[in-house]
Every structure is written in C-alpha cells, then in structure tokens.
Wavefront OBJ file of the C-alpha trace (Angstrom):
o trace
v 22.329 -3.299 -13.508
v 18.827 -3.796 -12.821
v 17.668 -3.503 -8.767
v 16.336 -6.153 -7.186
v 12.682 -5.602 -6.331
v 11.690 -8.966 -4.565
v 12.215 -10.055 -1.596
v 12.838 -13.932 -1.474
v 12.181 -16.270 1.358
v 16.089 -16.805 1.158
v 16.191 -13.054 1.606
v 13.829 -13.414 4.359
v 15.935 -15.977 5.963
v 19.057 -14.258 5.935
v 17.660 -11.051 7.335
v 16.153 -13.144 10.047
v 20.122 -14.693 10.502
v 21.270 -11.724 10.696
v 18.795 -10.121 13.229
v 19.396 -13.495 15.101
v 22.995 -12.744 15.394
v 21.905 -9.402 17.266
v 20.674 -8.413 20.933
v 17.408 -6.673 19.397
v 14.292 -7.849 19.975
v 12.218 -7.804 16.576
v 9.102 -8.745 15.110
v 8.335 -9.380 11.232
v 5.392 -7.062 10.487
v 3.704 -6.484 6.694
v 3.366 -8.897 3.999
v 6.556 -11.658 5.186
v 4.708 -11.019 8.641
v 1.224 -12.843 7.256
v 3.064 -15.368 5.635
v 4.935 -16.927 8.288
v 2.204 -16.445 10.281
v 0.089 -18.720 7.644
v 3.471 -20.779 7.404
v 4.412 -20.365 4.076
v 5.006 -17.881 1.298
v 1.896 -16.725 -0.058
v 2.488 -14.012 -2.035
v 5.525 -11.929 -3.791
v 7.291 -9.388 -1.210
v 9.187 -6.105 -2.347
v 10.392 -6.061 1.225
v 10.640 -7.489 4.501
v 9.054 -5.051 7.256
v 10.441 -5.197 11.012
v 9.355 -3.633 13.811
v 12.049 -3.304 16.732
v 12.903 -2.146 19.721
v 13.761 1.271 19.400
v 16.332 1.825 21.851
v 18.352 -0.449 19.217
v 18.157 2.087 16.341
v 21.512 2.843 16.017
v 22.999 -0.728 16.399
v 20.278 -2.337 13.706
v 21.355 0.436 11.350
v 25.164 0.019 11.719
v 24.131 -4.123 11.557
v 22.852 -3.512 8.313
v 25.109 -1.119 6.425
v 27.827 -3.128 7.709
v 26.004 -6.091 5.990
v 25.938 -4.130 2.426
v 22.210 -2.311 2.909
v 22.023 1.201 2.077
v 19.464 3.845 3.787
v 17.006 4.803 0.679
v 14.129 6.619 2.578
v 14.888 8.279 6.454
v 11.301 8.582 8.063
v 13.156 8.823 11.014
v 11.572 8.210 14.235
v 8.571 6.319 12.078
v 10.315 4.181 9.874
v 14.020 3.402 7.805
v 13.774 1.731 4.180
v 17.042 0.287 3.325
v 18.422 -1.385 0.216
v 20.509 -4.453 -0.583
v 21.449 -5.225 -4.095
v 21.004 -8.906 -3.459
v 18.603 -9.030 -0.408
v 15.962 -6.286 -1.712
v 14.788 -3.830 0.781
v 14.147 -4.009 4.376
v 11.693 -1.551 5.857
v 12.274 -1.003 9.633
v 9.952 0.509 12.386
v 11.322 0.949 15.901
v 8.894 0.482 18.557
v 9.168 2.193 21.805
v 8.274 -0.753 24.286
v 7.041 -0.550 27.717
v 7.967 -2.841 30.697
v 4.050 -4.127 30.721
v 4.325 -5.320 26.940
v 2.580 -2.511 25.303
v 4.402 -0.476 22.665
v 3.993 2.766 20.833
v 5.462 4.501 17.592
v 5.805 7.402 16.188
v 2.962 8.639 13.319
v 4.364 11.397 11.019
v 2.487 13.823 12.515
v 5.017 13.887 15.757
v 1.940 11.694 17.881
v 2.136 8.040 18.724
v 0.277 4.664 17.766
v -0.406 2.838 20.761
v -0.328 -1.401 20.881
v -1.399 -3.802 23.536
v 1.062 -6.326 24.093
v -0.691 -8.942 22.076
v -0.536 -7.486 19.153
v 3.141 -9.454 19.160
v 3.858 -12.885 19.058
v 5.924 -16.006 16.737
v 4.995 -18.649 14.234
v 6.654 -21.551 12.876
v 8.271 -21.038 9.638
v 10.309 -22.938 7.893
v 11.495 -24.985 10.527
v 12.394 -22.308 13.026
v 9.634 -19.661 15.715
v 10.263 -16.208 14.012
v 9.105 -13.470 15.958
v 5.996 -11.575 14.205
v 3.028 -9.601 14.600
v -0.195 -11.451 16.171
v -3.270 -11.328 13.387
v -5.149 -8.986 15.904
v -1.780 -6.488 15.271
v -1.574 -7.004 11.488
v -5.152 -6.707 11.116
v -5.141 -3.053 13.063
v -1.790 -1.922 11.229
v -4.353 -2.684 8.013
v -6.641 -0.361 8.839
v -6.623 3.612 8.289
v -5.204 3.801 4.662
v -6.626 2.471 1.320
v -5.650 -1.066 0.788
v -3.745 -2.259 -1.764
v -4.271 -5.684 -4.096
v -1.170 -7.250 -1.872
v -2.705 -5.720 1.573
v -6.235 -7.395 0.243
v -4.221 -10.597 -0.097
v -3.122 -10.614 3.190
v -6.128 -9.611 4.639
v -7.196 -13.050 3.017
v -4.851 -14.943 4.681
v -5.176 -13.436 8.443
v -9.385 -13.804 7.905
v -8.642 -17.550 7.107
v -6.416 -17.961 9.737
v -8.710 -16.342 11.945
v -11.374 -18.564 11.395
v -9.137 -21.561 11.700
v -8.918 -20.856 15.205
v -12.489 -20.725 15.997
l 1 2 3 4 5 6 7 8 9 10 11 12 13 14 15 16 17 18 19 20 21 22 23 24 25 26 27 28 29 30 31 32 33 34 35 36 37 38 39 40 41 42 43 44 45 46 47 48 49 50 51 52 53 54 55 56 57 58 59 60 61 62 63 64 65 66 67 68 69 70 71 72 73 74 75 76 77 78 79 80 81 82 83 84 85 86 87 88 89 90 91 92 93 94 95 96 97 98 99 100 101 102 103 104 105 106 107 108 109 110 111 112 113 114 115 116 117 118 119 120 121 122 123 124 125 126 127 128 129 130 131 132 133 134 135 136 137 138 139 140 141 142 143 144 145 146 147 148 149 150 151 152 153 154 155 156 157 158 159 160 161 162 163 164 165 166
C-alpha cells in the first residue's frame, strides 16, 4: 500500500479536532501555519507542524498513537514526526513557555531558541480561530537554513500579508 504523503485540509481539520479535544495549548507552525494565516490553502503540505506546550509531551503523544499515528523520527526534546496512514504526518515541537509569554526550545545542539511572546497568535480559517504562529514568528523560524521551493512559497505569502497590513 502506498503512504500517504499529503496532508489535506481535512487532515488539517481533524488534527486541529483532535488537539481541540485536549488541555494543550498549541500553535500551527510551518507551511499549514502560513496558510491559515493567509486564510486558505495555498500550497500542498506533507505535514502539519505544531508547536506545544511542552509540559504536555507525554499526553499529545499518547493522544496521537491512541488516534492511529505512529512515531517515525524521535528528535526528542526538539521535535516528534509521527505518521498516520490516512492523516499523513504530523511534526510536533514542544515549546517550553514562560509565565510572561515568551517561549524557548530546544536546538540539537542541547542550547535553546528563544521567542518573544508575539511570535504566537490565531487566524480565521475555515470558519473557526486556529491557534498559529504570528508572521513575525514564521518569518524568524525561516531564517538560518537554506530555503526550500515550498519555504520560498510561504515566504510569498507572509511578505504579502505583511504588506497588507501596512
């Protein structure tokens, strides 16, 4: 049987159900992250990305096995990539966050990446505020590496939104 390598906004919207149905506070980060925040689907997604609160590891992870996702890559305390036959992958980040709204997580060199709290915010999509990562934040998690055609895409999109706001 082939795997499923996109990510569909029905995906999307059942991940977000199912993080709904939880106590963890979560923002959608990455490519899904740009598109709600430009409101709709731009783009095909391999995954959806999610950064979390990290004192929720262990309760996201036994949410999602219990849900039929399997743990494919353990990056473990930087980030989880899971698998779901039907529902693609899911890439998750915990964030350690601090009472005055800033965050940090873990690089893989055992230091930290540090965030202001307005790097997180929501957007409308599809009828319902999803919890996601501000442009400033997606812009600075695009920065450091060599982008990709998709992360040029989406660098598109936040520079567009950007200077919808001005």
């Amino acid at each position: 049987m082939k795997k499923k390598e996109i990510a569909t906004q029905d995906d999307l919207l059942k991940v977000l159900d199912l993080l709904d149905n939880t106590r963890i506070r979560y923002w959608l980060d990455g490519g899904w992250g740009v598109d709600v925040l430009a409101g709709k689907q731009t783009r095909e997604h391999r995954d959806i990305d999610i950064d979390f609160d990290s004192q929720y590891t262990d309760e996201l992870l036994r949410v999602l096995k219990v849900n039929g996702y399997e743990v494919v890559v353990d990056w473990s305390p930087v980030r989880v990539e899971l698998y779901h036959s039907q529902l693609s992958y899911v890439d998750i980040h915990p964030f350690v966050l601090n009472n005055d709204g800033t965050a940090k997580q873990a690089d893989l060199e055992g230091g930290w990446y540090e965030f202001e709290a307005d790097i997180f915010g929501s957007a409308a999509f599809n009828g319902r505020s999803v919890p996601c990562i501000s442009a400033k934040g997606q812009k600075l998690f695009h920065t450091g590496y060599e982008l990709r055609e998709v992360d040029k895409h989406d660098m598109d999109i936040i520079e567009k939104l950007s200077h919808c706001k001005e």
